[in-house]
C-alpha positions in Angstrom: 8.0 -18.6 2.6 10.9 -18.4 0.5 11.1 -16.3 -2.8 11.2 -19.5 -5.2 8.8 -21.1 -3.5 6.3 -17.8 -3.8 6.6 -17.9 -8.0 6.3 -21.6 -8.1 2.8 -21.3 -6.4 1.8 -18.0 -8.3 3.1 -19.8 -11.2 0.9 -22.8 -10.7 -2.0 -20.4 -9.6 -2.0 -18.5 -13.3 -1.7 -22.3 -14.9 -4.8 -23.6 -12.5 -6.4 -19.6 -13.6 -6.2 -21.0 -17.2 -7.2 -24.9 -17.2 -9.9 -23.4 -15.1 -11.2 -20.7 -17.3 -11.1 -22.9 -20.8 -12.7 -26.1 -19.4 -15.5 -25.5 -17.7 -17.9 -23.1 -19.2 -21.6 -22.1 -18.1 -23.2 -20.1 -20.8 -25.2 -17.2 -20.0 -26.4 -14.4 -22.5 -24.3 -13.2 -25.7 -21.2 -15.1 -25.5 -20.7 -14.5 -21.7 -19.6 -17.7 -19.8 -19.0 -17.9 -15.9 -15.5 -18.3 -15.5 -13.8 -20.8 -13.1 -10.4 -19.1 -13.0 -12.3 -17.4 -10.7 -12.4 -19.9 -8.2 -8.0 -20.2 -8.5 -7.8 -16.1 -8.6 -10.1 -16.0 -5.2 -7.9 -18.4 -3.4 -4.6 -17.1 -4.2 -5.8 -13.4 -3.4 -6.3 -15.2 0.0 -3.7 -17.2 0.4 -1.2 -14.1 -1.1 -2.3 -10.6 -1.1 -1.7 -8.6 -3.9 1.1 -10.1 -5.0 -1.6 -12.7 -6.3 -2.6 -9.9 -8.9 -0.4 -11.4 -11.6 -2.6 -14.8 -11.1 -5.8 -13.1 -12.5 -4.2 -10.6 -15.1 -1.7 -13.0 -16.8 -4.1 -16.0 -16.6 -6.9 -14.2 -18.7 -4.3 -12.9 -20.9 -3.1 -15.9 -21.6 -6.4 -18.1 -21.5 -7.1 -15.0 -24.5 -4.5 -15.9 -26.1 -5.3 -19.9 -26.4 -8.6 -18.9 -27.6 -7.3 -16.5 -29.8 -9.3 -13.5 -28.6 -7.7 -10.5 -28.9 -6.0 -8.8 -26.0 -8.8 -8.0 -23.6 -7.7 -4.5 -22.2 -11.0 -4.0 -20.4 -10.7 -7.5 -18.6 -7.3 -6.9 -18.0 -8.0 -3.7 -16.4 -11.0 -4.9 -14.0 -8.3 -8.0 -13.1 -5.4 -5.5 -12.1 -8.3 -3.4 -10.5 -9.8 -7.0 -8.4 -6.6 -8.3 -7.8 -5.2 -4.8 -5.5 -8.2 -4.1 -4.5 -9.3 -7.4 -2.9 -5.4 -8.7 -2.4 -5.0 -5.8 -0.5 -8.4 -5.9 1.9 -8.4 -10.0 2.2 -5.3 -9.9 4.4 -7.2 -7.6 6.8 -9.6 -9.5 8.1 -10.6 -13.2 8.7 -14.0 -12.6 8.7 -15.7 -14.9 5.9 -18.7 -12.7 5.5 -16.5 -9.6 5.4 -14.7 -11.1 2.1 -17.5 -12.0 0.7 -18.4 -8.4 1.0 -14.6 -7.7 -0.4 -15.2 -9.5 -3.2 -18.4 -8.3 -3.8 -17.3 -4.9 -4.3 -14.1 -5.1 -6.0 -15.4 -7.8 -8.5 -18.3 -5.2 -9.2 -16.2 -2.3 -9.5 -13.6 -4.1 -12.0 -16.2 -5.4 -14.0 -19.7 -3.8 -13.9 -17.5 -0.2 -13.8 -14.0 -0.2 -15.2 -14.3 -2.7 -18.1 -17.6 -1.2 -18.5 -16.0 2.2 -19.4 -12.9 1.2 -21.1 -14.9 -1.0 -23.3 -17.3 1.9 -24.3 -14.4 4.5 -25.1 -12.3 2.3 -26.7 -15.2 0.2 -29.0 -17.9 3.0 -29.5 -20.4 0.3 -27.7 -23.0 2.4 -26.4 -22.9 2.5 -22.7 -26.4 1.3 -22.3 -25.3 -2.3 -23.9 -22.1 -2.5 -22.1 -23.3 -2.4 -18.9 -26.4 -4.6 -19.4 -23.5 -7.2 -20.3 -21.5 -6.6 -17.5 -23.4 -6.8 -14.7 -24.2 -10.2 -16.0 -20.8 -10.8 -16.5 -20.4 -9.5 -12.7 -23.0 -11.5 -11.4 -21.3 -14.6 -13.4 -17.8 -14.0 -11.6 -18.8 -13.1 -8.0 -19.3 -16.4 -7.4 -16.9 -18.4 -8.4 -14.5 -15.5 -6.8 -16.2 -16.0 -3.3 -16.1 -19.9 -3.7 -12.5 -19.2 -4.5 -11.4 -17.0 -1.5 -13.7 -19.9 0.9 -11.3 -22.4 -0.5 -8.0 -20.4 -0.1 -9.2 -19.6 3.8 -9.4 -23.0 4.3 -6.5 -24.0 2.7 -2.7 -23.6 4.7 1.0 -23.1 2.5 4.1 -24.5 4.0 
């Protein structure tokens, strides 16, 4: 796959990322929604690698941004952290049950741990809270992420 080609489809990924994560909302507890751009960020880690980082880091910046949120640096941190982290493994195996597991982990780690701590240290929220929140938010993520990386396996680039 050509250069220009790449960009155009990580370009439309971080477009699909947004539409995905301001239309379709499932409320939970406390202002935490389960976000669709899940589902787009899962299948271009798939389909991409790493390189499909920049679909889940710019897409909730700029889905932010629409909102007019404030910049997220937790959330962008756990999306750097998922994006690498599962970008990097997904390409390593074709087992389905394996990147469930992928995703699994690297989804908990960038958002039950790393936008856990960032959030405390920066905000003052007491770590007790934070982490209550997260894990839901986790929980709310995981699975739109492994729906996402199922579609992208499924799903061929020319």
């Amino acid at each position: 796959m050509n250069r220009t080609r790449k960009i155009t489809y990580l370009g439309m990924g971080i477009a699909l990322y947004v539409v995905l994560s301001m239309t379709i909302k499932i409320p939970l507890i406390n202002q935490i929604k389960t976000d669709f751009g899940y589902l787009a960020f899962g299948a271009f880690l798939n389909l991409f690698g790493m390189e499909a980082t920049i679909v889940g880091v710019a897409g909730c910046v700029i889905a932010n941004a629409f909102v007019g949120s404030a910049f997220p640096p937790g959330w962008v941190a756990g999306q750097l952290f998922i994006g690498l982290f599962c970008g990097y493994l997904l390409k390593k195996t074709d087992k389905i049950w394996m990147k469930a597991l992928i995703c699994i982990a690297g989804v908990f780690i960038g958002i039950a741990a790393i936008k856990t701590v960032i959030e405390c240290v920066l905000f003052r929220i007491p770590f007790e809270v934070k982490i209550i929140r997260n894990l839901v938010a986790f929980v709310a993520d995981v699975i739109p992420m492994i729906l996402g990386v199922f579609i992208g396996s499924k799903m061929k680039l020319k």
